[in-house]
C-alpha positions in Angstrom: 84.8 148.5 210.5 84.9 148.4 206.5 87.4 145.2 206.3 84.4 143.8 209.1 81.4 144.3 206.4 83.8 143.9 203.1 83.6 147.8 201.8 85.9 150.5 201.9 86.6 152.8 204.4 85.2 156.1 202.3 81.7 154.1 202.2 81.9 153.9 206.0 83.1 157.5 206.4 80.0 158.8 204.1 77.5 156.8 205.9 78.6 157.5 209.3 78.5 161.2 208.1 74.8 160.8 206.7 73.9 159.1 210.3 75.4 162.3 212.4 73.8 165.0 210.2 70.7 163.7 210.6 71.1 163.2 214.4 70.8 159.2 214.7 74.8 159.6 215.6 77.5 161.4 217.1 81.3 161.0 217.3 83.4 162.7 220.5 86.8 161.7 219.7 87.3 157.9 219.1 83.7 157.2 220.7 80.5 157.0 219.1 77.2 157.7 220.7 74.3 156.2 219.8 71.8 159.6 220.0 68.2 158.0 218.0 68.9 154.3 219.1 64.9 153.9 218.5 65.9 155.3 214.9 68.7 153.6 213.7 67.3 150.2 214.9 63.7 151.2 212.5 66.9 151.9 210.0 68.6 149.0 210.4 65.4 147.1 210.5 64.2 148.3 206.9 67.8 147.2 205.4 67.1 144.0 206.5 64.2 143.5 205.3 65.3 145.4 201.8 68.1 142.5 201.9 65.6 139.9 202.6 63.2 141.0 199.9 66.0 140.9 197.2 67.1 137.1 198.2 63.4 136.2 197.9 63.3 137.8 194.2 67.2 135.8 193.5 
């Protein structure tokens, strides 16, 4: 998943722990459950649009 998005693995490792404590995830073995889907896409949503905002400003 890092190579995927160019970052390192620890990045994706601290995030995905972030997500799970606050409920939005969970991992059981090699799956991942998607437990707030309504969240994470409002989450994924406002990153966007943070992205968006900062090409506008480039």
């Amino acid at each position: 998943m890092a190579a995927s998005i160019s970052t390192h693995r620890e990045a994706v490792s601290r995030e995905m722990s972030v997500l799970a404590k606050g409920g939005l995830i969970e991992r059981c073995g090699r799956r991942l459950l998607l437990c707030d889907l309504t969240a994470l896409e409002l989450l994924a949503g406002d990153e966007e649009e943070q992205v968006f905002s900062r090409r506008e400003k480039s």
